[in-house]
N, CA, C and O atoms as CSV, one atom per row, in Angstrom:
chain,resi,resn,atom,element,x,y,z
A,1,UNK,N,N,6.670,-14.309,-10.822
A,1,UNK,CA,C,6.032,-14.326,-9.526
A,1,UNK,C,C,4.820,-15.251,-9.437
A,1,UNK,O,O,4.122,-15.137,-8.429
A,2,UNK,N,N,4.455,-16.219,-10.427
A,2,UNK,CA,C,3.298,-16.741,-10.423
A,2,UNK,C,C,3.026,-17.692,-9.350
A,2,UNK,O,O,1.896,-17.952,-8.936
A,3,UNK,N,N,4.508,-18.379,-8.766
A,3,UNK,CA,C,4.493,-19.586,-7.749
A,3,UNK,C,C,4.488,-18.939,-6.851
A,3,UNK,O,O,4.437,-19.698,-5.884
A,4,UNK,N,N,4.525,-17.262,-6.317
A,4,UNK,CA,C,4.331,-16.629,-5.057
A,4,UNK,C,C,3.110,-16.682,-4.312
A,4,UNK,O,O,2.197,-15.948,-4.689
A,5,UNK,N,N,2.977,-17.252,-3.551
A,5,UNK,CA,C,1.551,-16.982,-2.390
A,5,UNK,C,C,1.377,-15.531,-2.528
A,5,UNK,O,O,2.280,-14.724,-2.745
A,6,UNK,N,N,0.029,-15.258,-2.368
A,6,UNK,CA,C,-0.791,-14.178,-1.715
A,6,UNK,C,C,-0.261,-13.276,-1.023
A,6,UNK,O,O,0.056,-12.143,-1.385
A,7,UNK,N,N,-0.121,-13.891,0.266
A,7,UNK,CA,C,0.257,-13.470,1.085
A,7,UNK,C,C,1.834,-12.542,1.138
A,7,UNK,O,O,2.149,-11.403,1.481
A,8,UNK,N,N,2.686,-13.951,0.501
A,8,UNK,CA,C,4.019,-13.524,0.147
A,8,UNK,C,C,4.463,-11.912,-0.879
A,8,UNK,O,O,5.459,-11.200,-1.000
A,9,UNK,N,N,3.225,-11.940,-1.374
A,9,UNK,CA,C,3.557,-11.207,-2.836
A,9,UNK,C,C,2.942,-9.690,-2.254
A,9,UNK,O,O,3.134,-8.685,-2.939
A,10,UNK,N,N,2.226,-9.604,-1.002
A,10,UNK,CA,C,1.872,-8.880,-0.287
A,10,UNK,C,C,3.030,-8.225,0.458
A,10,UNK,O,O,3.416,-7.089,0.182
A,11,UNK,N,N,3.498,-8.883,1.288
A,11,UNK,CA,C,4.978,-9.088,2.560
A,11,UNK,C,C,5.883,-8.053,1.196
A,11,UNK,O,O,6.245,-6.936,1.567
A,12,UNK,N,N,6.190,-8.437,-0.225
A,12,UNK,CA,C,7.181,-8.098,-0.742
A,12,UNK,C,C,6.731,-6.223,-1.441
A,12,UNK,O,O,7.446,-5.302,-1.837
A,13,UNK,N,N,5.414,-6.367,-1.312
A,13,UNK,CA,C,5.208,-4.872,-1.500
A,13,UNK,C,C,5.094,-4.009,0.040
A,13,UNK,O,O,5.535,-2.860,0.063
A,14,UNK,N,N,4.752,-4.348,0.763
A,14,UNK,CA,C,5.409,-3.802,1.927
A,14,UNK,C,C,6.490,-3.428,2.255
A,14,UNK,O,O,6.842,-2.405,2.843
A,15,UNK,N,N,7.406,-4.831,1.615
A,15,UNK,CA,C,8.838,-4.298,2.410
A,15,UNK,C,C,9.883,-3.020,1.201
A,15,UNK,O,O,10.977,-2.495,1.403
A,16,UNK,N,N,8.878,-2.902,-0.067
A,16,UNK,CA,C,8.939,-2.203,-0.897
A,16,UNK,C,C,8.669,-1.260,-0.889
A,16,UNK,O,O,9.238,-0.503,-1.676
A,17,UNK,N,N,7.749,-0.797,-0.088
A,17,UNK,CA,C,7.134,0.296,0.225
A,17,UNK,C,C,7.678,1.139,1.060
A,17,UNK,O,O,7.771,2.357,0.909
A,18,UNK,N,N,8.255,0.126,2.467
A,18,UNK,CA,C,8.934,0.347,3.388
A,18,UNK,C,C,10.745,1.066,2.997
A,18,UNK,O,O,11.408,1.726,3.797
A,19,UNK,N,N,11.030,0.808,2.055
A,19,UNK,CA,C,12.415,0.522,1.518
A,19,UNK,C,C,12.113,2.233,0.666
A,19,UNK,O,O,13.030,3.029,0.461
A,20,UNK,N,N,10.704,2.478,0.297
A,20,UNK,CA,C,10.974,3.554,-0.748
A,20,UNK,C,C,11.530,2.716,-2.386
A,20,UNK,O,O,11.789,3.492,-3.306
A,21,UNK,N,N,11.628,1.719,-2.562
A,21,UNK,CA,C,11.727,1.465,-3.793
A,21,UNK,C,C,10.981,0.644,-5.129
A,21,UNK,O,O,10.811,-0.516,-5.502
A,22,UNK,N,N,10.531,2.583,-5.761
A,22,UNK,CA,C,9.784,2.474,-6.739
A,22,UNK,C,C,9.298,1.246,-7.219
A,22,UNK,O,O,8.244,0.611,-7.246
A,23,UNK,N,N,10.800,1.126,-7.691
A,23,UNK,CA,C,10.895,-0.647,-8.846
A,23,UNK,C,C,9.950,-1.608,-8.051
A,23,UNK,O,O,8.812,-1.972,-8.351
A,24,UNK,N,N,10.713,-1.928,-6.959
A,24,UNK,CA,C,10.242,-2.672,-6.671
A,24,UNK,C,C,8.929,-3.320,-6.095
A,24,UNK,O,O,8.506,-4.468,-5.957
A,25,UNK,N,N,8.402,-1.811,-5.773
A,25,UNK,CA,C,7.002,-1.707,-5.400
A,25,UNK,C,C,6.018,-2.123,-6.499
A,25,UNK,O,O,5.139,-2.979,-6.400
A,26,UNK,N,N,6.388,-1.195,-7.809
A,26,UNK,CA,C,5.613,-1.468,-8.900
A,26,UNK,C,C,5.239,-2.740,-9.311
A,26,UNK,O,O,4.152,-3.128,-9.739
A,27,UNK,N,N,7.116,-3.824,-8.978
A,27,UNK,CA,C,6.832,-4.506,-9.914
A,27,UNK,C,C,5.785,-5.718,-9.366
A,27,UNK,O,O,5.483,-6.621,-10.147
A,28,UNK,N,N,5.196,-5.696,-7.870
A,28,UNK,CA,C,4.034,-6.406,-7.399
A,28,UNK,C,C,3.039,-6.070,-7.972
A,28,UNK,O,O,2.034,-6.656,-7.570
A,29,UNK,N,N,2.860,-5.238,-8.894
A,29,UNK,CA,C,1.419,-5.043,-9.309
A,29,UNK,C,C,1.430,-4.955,-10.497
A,29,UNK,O,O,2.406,-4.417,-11.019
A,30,UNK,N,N,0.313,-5.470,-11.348
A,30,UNK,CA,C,-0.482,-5.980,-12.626
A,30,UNK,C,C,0.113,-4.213,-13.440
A,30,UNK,O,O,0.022,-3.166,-12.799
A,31,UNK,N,N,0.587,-4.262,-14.654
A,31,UNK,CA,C,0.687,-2.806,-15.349
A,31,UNK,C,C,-0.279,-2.410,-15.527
A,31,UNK,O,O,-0.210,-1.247,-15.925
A,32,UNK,N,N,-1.894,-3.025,-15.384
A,32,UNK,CA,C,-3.137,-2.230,-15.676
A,32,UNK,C,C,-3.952,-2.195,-14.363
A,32,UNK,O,O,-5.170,-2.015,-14.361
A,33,UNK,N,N,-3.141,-2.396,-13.134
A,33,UNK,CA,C,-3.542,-2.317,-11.774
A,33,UNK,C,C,-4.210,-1.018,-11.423
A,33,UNK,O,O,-3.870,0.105,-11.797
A,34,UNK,N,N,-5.212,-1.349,-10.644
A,34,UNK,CA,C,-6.217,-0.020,-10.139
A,34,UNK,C,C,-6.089,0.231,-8.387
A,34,UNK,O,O,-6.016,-0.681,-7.563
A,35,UNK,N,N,-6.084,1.502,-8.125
A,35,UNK,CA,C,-6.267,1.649,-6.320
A,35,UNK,C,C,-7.228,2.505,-6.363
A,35,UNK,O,O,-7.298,3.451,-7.148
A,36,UNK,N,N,-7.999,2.220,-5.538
A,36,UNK,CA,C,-9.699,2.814,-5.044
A,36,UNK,C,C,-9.646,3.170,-3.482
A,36,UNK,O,O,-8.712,2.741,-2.804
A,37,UNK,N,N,-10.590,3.908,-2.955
A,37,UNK,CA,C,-10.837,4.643,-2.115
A,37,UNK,C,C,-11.919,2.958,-1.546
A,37,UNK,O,O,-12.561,2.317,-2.379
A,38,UNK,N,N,-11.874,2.625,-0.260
A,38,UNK,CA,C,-12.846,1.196,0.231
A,38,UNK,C,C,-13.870,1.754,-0.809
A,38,UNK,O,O,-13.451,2.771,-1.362
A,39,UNK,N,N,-15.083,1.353,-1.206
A,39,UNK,CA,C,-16.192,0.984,-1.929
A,39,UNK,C,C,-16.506,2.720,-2.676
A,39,UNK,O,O,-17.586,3.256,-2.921
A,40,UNK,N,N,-15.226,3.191,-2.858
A,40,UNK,CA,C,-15.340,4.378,-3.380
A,40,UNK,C,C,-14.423,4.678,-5.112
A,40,UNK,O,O,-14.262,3.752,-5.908
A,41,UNK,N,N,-14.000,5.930,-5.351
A,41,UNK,CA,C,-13.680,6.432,-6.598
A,41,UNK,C,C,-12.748,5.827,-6.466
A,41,UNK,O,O,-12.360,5.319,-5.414
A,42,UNK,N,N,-11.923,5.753,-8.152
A,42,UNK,CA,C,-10.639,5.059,-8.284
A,42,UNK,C,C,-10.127,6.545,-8.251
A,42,UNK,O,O,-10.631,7.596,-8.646
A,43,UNK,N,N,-8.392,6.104,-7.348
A,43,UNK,CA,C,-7.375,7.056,-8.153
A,43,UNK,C,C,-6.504,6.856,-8.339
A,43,UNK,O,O,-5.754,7.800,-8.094
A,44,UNK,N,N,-5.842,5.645,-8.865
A,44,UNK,CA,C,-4.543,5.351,-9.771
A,44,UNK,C,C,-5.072,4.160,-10.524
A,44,UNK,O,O,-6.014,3.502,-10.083
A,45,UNK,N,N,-4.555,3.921,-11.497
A,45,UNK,CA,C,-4.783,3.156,-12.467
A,45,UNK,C,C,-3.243,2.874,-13.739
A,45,UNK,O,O,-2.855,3.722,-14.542
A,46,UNK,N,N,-2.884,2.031,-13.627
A,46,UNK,CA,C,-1.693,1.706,-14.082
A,46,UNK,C,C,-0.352,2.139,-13.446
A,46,UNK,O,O,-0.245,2.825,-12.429
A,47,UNK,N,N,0.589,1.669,-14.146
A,47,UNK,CA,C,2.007,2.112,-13.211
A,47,UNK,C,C,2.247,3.416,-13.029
A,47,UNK,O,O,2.782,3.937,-12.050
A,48,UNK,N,N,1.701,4.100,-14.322
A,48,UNK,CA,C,2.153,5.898,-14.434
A,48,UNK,C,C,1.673,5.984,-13.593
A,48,UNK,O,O,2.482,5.805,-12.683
A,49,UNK,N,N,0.320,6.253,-13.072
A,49,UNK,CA,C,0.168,7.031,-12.277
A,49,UNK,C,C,-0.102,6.528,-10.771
A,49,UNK,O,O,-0.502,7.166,-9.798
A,50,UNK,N,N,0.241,5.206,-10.900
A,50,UNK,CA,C,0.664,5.423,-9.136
A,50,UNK,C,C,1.949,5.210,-9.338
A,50,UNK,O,O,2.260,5.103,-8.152
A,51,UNK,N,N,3.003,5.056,-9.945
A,51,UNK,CA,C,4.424,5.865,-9.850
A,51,UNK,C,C,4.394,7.457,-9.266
A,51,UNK,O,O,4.934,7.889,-8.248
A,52,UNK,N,N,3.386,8.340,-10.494
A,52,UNK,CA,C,3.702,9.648,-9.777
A,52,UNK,C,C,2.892,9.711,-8.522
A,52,UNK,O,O,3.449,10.481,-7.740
A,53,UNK,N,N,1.816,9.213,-8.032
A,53,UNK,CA,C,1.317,9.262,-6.698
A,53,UNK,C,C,2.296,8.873,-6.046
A,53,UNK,O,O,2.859,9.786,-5.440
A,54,UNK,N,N,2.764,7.803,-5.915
A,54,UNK,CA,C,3.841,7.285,-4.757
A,54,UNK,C,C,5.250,8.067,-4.876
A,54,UNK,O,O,5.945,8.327,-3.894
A,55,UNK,N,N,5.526,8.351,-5.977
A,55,UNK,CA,C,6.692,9.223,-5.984
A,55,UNK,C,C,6.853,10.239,-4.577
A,55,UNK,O,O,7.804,10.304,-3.798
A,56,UNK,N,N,5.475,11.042,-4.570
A,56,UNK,CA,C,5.630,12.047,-3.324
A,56,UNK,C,C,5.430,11.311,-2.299
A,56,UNK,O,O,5.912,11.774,-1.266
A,57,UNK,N,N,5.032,10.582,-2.228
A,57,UNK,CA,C,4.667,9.385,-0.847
A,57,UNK,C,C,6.220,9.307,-0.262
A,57,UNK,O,O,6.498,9.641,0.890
A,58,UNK,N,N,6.919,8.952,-0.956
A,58,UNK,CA,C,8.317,8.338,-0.722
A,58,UNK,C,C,9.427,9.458,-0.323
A,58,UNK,O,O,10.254,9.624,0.574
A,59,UNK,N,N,9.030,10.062,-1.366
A,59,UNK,CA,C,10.009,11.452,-0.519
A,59,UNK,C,C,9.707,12.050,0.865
A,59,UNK,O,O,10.353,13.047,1.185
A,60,UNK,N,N,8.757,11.533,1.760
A,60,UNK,CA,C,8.554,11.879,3.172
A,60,UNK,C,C,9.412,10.914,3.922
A,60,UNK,O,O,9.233,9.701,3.820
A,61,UNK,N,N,10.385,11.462,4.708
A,61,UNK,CA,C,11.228,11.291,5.399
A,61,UNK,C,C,10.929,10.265,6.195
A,61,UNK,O,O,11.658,9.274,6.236
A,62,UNK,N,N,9.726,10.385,6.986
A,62,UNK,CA,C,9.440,9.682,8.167
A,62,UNK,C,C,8.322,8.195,7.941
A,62,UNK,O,O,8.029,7.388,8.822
A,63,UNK,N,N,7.966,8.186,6.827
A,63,UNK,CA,C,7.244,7.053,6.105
A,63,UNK,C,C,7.691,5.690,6.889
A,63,UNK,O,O,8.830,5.443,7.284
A,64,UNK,N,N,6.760,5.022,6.999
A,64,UNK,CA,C,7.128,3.752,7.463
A,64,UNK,C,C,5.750,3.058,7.577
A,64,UNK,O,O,4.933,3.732,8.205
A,65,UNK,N,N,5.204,1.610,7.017
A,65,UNK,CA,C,4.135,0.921,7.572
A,65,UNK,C,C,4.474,-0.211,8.235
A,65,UNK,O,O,5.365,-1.019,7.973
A,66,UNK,N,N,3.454,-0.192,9.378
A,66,UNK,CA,C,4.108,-1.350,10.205
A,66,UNK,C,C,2.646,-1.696,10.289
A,66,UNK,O,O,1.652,-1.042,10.605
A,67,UNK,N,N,2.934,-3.534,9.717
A,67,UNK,CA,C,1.811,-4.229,9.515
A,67,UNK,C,C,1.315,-4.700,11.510
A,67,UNK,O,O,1.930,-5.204,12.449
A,68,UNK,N,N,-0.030,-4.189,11.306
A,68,UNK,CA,C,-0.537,-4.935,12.900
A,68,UNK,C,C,-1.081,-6.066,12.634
A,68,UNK,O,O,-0.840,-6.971,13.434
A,69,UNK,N,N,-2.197,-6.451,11.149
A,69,UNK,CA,C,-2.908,-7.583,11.484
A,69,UNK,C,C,-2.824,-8.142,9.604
A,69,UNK,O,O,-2.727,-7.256,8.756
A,70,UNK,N,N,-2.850,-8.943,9.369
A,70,UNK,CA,C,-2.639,-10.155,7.960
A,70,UNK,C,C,-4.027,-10.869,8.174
A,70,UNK,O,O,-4.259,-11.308,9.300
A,71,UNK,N,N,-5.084,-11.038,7.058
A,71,UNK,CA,C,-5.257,-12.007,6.786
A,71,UNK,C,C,-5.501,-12.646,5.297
A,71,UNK,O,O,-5.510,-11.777,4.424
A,72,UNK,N,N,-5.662,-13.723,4.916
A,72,UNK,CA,C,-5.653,-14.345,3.822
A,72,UNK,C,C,-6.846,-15.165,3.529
A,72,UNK,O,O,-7.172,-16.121,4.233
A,73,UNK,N,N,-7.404,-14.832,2.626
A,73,UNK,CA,C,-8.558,-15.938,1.643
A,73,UNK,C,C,-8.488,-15.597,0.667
A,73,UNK,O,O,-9.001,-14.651,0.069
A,74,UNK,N,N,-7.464,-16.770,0.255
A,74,UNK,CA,C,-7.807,-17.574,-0.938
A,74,UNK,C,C,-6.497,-16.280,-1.865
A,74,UNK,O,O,-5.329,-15.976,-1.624
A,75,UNK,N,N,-7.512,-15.845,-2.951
A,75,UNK,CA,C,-6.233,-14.483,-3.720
A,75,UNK,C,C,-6.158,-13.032,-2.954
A,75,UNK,O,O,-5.435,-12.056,-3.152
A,76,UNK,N,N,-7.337,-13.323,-1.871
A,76,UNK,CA,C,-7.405,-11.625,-1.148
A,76,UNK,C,C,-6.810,-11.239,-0.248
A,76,UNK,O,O,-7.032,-12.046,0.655
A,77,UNK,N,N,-5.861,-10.129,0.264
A,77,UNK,CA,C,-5.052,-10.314,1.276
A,77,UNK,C,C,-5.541,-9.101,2.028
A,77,UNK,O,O,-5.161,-8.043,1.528
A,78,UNK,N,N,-6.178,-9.011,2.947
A,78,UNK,CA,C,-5.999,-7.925,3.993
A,78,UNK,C,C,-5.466,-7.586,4.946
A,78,UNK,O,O,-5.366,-8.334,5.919
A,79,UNK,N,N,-4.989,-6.386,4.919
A,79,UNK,CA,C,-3.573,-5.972,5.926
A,79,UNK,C,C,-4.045,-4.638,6.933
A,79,UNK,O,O,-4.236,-3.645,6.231
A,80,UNK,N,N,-4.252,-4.405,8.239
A,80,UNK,CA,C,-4.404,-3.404,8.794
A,80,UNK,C,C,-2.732,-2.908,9.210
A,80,UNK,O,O,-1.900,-3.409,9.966
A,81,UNK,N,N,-2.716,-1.887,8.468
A,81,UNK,CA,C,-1.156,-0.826,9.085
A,81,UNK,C,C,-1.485,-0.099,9.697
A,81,UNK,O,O,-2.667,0.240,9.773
A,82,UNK,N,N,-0.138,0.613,10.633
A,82,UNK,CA,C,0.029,2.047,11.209
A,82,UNK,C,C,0.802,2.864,10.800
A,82,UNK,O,O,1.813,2.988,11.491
A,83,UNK,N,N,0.705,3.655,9.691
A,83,UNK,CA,C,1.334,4.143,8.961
A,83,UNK,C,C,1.827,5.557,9.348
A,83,UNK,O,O,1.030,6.487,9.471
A,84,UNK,N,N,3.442,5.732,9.576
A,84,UNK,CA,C,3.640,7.096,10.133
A,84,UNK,C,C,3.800,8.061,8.866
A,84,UNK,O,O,4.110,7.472,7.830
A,85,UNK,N,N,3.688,9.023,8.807
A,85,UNK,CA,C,3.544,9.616,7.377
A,85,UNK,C,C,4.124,11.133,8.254
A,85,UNK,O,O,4.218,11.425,9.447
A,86,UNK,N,N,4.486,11.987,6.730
A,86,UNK,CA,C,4.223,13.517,7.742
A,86,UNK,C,C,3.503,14.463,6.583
A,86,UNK,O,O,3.828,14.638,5.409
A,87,UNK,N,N,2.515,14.950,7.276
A,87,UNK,CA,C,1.591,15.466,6.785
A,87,UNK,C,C,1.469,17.310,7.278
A,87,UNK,O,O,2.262,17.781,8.093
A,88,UNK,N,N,0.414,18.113,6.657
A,88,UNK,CA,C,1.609,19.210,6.471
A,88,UNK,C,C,1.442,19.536,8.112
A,88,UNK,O,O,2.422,20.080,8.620
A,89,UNK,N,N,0.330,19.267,8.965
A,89,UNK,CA,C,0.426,19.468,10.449
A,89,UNK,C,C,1.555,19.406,11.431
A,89,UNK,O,O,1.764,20.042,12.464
A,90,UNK,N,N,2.448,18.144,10.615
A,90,UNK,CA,C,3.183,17.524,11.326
A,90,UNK,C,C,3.605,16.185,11.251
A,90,UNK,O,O,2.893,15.562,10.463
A,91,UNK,N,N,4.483,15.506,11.763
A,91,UNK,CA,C,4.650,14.104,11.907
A,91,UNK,C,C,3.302,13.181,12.484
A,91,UNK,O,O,2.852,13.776,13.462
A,92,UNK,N,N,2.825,12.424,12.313
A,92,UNK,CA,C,1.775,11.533,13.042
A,92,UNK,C,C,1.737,10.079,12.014
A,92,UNK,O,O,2.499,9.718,11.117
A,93,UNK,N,N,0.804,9.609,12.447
A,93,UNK,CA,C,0.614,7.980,12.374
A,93,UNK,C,C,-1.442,8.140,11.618
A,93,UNK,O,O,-2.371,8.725,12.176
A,94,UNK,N,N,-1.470,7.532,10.537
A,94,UNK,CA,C,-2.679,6.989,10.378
A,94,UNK,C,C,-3.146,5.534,10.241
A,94,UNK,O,O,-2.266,4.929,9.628
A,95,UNK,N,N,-4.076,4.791,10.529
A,95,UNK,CA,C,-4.441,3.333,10.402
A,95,UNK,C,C,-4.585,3.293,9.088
A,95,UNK,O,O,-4.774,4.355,8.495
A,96,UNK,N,N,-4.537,2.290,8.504
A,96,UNK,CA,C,-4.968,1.951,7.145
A,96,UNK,C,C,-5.444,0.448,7.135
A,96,UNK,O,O,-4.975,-0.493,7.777
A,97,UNK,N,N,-6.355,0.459,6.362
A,97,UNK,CA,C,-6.672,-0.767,5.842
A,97,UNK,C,C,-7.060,-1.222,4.511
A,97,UNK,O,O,-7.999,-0.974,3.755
A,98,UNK,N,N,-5.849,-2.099,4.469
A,98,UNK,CA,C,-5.460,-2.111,2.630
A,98,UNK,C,C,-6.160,-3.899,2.159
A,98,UNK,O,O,-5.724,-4.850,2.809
A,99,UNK,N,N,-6.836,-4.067,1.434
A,99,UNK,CA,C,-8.013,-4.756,0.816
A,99,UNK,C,C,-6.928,-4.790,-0.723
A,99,UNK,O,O,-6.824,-3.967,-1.633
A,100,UNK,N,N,-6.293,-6.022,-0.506
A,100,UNK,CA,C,-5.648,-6.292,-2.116
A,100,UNK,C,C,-6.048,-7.727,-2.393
A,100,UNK,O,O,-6.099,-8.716,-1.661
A,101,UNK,N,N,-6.464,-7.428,-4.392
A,101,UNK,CA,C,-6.924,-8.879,-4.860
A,101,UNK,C,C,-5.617,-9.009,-5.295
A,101,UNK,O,O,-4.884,-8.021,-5.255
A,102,UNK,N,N,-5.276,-9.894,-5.637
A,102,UNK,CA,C,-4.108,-10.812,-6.605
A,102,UNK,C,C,-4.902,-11.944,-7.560
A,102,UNK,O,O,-5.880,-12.669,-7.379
A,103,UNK,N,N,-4.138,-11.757,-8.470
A,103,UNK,CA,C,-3.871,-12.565,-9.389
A,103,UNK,C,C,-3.097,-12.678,-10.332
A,103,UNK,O,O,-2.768,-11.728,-11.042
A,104,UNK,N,N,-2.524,-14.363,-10.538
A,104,UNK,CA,C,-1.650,-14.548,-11.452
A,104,UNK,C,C,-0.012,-13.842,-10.767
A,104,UNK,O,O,0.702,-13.284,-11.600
A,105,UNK,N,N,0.408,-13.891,-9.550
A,105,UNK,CA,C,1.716,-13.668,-8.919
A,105,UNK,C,C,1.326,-12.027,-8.533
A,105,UNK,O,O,1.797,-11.688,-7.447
A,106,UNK,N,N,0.779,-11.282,-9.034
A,106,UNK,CA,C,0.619,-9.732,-8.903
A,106,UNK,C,C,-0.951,-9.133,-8.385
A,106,UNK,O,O,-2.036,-9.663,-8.623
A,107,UNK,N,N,-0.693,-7.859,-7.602
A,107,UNK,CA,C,-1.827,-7.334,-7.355
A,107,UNK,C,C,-2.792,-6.726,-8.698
A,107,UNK,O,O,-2.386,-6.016,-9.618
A,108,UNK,N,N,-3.902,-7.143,-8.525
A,108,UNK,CA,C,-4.600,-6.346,-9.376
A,108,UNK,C,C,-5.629,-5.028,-9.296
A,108,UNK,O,O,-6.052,-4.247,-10.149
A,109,UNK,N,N,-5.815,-5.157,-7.924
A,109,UNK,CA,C,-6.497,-4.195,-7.478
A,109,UNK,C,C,-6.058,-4.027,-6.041
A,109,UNK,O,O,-5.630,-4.935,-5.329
A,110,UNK,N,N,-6.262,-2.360,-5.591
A,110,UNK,CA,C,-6.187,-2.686,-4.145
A,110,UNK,C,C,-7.064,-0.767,-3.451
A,110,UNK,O,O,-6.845,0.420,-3.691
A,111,UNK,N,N,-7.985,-1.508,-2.614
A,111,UNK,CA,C,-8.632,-0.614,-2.163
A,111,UNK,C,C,-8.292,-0.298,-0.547
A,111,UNK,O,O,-7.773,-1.143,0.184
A,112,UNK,N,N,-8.625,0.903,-0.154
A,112,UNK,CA,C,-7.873,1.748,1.427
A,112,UNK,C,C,-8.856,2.428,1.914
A,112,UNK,O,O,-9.608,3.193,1.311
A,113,UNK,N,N,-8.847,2.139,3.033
A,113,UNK,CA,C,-9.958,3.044,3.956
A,113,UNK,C,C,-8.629,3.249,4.948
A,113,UNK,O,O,-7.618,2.601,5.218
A,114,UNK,N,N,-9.278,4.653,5.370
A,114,UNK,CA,C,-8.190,5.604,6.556
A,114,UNK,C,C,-8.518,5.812,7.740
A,114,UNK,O,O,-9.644,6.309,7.749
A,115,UNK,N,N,-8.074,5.676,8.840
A,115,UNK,CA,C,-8.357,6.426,10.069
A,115,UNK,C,C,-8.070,7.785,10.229
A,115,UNK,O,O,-7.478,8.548,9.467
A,116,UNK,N,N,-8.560,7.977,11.299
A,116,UNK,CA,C,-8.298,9.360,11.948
A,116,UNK,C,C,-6.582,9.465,12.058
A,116,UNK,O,O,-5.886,8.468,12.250
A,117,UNK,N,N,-6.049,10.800,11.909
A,117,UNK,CA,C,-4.155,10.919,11.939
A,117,UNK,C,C,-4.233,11.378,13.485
A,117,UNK,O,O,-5.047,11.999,14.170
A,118,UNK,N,N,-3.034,10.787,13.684
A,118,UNK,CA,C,-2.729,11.337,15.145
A,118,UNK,C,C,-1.608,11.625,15.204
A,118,UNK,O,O,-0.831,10.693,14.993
A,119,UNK,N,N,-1.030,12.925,15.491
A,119,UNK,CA,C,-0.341,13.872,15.401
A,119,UNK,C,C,0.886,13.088,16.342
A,119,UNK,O,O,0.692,12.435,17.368
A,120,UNK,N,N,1.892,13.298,15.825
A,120,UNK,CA,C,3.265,12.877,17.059
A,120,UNK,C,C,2.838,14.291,18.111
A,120,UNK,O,O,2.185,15.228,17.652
A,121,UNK,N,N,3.321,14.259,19.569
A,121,UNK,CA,C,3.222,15.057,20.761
A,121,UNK,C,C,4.965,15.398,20.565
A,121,UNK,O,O,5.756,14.456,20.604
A,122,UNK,N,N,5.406,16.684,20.376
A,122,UNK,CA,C,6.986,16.805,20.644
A,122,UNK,C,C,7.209,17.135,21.898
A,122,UNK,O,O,8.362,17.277,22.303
């Protein structure tokens, strides 16, 4: 993945994410890759354990991120989603904003700040 753009190598964990598949999610990111809370605690750090974090991520039925805004400098890619998730309230949608460095074809870090969830209306 080293000749992959930024950007690109971004697009392919999305649509990985989107897809539910593990493999392929993982394999965008560095094996000693870290995810942090925006300017807060880490909580995954290598493949194990955001394998088992995302593991339950994926088994929610209604999962889906749909990118609203991209931008790019340089190795940093920031992505604002609307992420439908179901949470134990219910089905709803939270914003996210995902802050990933790259380097060398793969993510190496990537930090998330959350919005407020907003509940689907049945």
């Amino acid at each position: 993945m080293p000749d992959q753009s930024p950007a690109a190598l971004i697009q392919k964990q999305l649509d990985a994410y989107n897809a539910r598949d593990i493999e392929a999610w993982l394999a965008t990111y560095a094996p000693d890759a870290e995810h942090y809370t925006l300017h807060g605690e880490r909580f995954a750090r290598g493949h194990g354990e955001m394998r088992s974090r995302m593991m339950t991520r994926f088994s929610e039925p209604d999962l889906e991120a749909r990118l609203m805004n991209r931008t790019v400098m340089g190795s940093i890619v920031v992505d604002l989603e609307l992420v439908t998730r179901n949470f134990p309230e219910g089905r709803g949608t939270i914003e996210m904003l995902c802050v990933y460095e790259t380097r060398d074809g793969l993510i190496q870090k990537a930090s998330f700040a959350t919005g407020q969830i907003t509940l689907a209306q049945n």
